[in-house]
N, C-alpha and C positions, 0 to 999 in steps of 0.2 A: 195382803196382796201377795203373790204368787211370785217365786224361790227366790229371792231377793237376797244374796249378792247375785247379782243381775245375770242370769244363767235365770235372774228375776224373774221376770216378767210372766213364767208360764211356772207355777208348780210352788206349792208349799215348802217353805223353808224350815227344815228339818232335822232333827239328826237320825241314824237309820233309822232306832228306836224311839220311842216317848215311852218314859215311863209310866209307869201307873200313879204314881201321885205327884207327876208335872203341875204345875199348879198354870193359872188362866189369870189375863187382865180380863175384866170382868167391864165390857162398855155399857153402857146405858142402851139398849135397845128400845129405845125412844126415836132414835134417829131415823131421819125419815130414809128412803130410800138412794136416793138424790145424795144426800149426809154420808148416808153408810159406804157408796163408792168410793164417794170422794176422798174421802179419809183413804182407806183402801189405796188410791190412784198417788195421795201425797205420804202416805208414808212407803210405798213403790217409790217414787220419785228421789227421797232423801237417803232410802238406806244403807247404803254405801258409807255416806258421811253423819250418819244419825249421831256416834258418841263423840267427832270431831271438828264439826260444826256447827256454830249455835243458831243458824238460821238455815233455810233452804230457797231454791225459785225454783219456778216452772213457767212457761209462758201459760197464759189464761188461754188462750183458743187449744193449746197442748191436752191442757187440763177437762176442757170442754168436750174436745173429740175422745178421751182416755175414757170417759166417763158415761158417751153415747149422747150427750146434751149438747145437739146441735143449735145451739141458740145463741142470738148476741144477749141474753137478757140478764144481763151482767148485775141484776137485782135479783133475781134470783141465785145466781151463784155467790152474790156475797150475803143475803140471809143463810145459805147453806153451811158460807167460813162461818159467819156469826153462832149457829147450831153447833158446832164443831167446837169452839173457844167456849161455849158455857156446857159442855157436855162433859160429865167427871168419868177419869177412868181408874179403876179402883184394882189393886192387887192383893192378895193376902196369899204368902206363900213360904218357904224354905230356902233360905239364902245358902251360897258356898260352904259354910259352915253348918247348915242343921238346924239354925235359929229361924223362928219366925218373924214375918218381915209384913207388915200392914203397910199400904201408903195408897194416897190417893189424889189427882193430878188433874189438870184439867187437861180435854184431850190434843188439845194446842195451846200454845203458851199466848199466841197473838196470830194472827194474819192480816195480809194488806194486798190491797190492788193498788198497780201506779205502774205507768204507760204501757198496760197491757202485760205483764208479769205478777204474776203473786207472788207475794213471799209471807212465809209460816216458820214457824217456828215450834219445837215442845220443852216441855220444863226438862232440866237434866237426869233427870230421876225417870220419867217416865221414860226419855228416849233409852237410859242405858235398859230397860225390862225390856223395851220394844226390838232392841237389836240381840235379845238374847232369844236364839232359837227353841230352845226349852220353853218357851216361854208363849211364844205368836208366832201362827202358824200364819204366812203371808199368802194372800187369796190370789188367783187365777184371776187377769181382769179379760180375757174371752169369755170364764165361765161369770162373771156376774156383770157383765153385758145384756146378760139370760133375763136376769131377774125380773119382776113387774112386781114382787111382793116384797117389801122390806121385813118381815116377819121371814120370810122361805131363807133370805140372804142372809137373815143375823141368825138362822137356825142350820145355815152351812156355814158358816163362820166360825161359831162354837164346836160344828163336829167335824168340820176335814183334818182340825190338826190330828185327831186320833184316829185317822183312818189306818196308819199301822198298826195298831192294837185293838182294833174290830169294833171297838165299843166307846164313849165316853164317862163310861163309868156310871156311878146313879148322881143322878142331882136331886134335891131337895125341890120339892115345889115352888115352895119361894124362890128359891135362885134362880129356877125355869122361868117365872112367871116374869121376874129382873131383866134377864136374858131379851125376853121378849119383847120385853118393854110394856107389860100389861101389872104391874105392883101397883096395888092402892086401888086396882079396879073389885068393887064389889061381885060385878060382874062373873069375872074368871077367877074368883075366888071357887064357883063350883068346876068340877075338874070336867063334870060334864058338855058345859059351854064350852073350855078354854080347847079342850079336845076335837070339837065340831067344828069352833071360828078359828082356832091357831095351830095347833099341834096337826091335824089332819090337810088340813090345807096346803102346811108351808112344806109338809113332809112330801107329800104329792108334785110340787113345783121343782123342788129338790131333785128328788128321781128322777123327773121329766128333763129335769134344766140342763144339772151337773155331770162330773164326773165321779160323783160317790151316789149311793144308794144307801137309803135308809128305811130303818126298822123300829119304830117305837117299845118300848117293853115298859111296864107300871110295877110297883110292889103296892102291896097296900097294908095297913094296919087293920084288921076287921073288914068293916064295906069301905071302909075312905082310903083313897088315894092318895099317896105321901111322897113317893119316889119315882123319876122316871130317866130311861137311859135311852141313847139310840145303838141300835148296832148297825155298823157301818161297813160296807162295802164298796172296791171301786164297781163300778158301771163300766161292762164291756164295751159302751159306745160310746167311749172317752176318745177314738179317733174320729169320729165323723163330728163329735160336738166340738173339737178341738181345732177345726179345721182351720181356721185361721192361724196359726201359731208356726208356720214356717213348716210345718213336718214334709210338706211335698218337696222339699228342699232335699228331703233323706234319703230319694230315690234318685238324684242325677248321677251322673259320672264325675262332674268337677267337685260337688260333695263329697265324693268317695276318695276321691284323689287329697283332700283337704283331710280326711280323716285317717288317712296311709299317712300321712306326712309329721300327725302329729297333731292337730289344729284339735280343739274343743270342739263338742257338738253344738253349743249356742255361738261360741266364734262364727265357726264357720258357716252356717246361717246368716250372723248378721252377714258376715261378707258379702254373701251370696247377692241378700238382699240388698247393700248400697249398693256393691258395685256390679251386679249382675255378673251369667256364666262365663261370657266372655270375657270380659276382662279379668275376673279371676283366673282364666284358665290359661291367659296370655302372660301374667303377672309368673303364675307358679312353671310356664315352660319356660322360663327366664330362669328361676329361683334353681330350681331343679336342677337343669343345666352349669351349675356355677361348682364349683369345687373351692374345698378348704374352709365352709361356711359351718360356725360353729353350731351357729340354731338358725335353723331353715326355716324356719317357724316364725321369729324375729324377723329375720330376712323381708321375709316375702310379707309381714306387716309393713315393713318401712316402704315396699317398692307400692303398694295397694295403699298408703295414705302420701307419697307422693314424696318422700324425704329423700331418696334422689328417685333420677330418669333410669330406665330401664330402655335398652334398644326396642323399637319398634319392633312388634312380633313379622310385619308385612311393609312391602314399601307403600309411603302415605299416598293416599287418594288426593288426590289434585283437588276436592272439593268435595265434601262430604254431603250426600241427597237431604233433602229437606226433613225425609224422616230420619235420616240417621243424626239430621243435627238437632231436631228437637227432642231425640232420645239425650243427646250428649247433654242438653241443655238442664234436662230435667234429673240425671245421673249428675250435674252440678250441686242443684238447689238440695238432694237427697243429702249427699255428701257433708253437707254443710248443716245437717240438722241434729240434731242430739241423738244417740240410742232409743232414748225415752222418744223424744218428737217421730221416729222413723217408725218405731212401733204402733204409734196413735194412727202417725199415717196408713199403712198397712193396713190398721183395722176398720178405721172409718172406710177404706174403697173396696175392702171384701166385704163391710155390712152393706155397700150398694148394688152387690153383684147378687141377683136371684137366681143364673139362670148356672147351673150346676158348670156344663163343661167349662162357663167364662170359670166361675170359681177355682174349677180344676187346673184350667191354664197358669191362672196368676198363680195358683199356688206351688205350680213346678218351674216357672218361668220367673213368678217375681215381677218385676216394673219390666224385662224384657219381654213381656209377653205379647205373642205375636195376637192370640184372638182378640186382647183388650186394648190394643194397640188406640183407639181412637178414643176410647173411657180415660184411659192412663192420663193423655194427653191434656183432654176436657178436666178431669181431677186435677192436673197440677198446673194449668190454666188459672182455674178457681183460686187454685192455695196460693199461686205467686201469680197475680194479676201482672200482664207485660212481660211476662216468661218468654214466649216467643216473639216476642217484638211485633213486625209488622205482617212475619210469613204466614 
């Protein structure tokens, strides 16, 4: 999952380069579709604390809208942990020192449901491989939202980590066929099948889906097929396929004003997103204003999570209109929800938006948006039943 220390949530977690003989945890690409998010969505979720703590949570409805599985069929998501806990994930590579290093792990140690939270866990071994960048490249979960082929997904998975080096290199048939999840089939043992049912298909859903493009290449020994590499390219319509991921955020003024100041480009996004343009922009003409402050930056965190009061930007309204207090109300419930939660949120009510300009709205407005103004409301209605009380 996607650049994960949480700057996360959108982009391969990387170092500039990947070398050419970086080595790969190598999953079972068995896993079904459903399996292969998830994973993806819970190792997003831990990676912060992957080598220092031995378990994780998420709430189970977080996990379900992260995933695009709008369902209560909470039998179905625990055959999916269950897929998960018997699925081996296997590494053979070059450790700090130059030595070769085999090991192999199951790809969670345990999971559990109990009142609506999961918690997972991995074995110590795997988590430290997991959190080493050289290692797993952490996936986009806007772009595998896309997916509808679990073959397309476990064949973008193996090749975005080497999108800075153009190419993954050559793979051995056998390890492709692993990848895929097609070993031991008599089937796609001819190269000619495996090429027409998997390799052509999943490469076509890719290009279409993602933010990378790809290119199949073969070598062969005689007439047989022995090796096969992709070459990779990004996809110039990585902003329109992207669109959900805050970018309209990059065009306001309070944006610009956060990124004068010193603020991160995912910070200040999130900002944007809990607390909307205004109140950011009431918070930093306070901050701004103050003299002898060492980190304005600090600052203006403490005054926007509320550790102390900042003077009213305006004298108070005797009574706030009903849409302005069901905005407040719902800039509450926001505030009070995880990074991880706020992002699921986001993306479950841009997948309900068909119609371009609403899209375009929320995406430069956020929860302030004035065209969605009555969607927003209906969405967070839903999410916190008795939100607005009786109004």
């Amino acid at each position: 999952m996607d650049d994960i220390p949480r700057d996360q949530l959108s982009g391969a977690l990387r170092r500039g380069a990947v070398k050419k003989h970086v080595a790969a945890i190598h999953v079972s690409g068995k896993l079904t579709l459903l399996q292969r998010k998830l994973s993806n969505v819970l190792l997003l979720n831990a990676y912060d604390t992957l080598t220092t703590r031995p378990s994780h949570q998420i709430d189970a409805r977080t996990l379900c809208l992260m995933i695009g599985y709008n369902s209560n069929d909470m039998d179905t998501l625990k055959q999916s942990l269950r897929g998960l806990v018997e699925t081996v994930a296997e590494w053979d590579m070059l450790d700090e020192k130059g030595r070769q290093e085999w090991g192999v792990s199951s790809l969670l140690s345990y999971a559990k449901l109990k009142a609506g939270v999961c918690e997972y866990a991995y074995s110590p071994a795997l988590a430290e491989k997991l959190h080493d960048p050289k290692v797993f490249a952490l996936i986009n979960l806007n772009m595998q939202r896309r997916f509808t082929s679990g073959h397309a997904l476990a064949l973008y998975e193996n090749c975005y980590r080497f999108v800075r080096t153009g190419s993954t290199g050559w793979w051995d048939l056998d390890l492709f066929r692993r990848l895929m999840g097609v070993e031991g089939s008599a089937y796609y043992e001819v190269f000619k099948q495996l090429n027409a049912k998997i390799i052509k298909p999943a490469v076509a859903e890719v290009n279409r889906t993602s933010n990378i493009i790809l290119t199949p290449d073969i070598r062969k020994q005689g007439r047989a097929v022995t090796q096969i590499r992709f070459l990779i390219r990004e996809n110039p319509q990585l902003a329109i396929l992207d669109m959900d991921d805050g970018e309209g955020a990059r065009h306001g003024a309070v944006y610009a004003r956060l990124r004068e100041l010193g603020v991160g480009d995912r910070l200040a996004r999130q900002w944007l997103a809990a607390h909307g343009e205004a109140q950011v922009a009431a918070k930093l003409d306070y901050v701004e204003g103050r003299r002898n402050v060492v980190s304005k930056v600090g600052y203006l965190s403490a005054a926007l999570e509320g550790r102390f009061e900042t003077p009213d930007p305006a004298p108070a309204e005797p009574a706030l209109s009903p849409q302005a207090e069901r905005l407040r109300r719902i800039q509450e419930v926001i505030r009070a929800r995880t990074p991880t939660q706020r992002d699921a949120d986001r993306r479950l009510f841009v997948s309900q938006l068909t119609d371009r300009a609403a899209r375009a709205d929320f995406e430069r407005h956020g929860w302030m948006s004035p065209l969605n103004a009555a969607r927003i409301a209906a969405f967070w209605q839903e999410m916190s039943p008795g939100l607005f009380g009786d109004d």
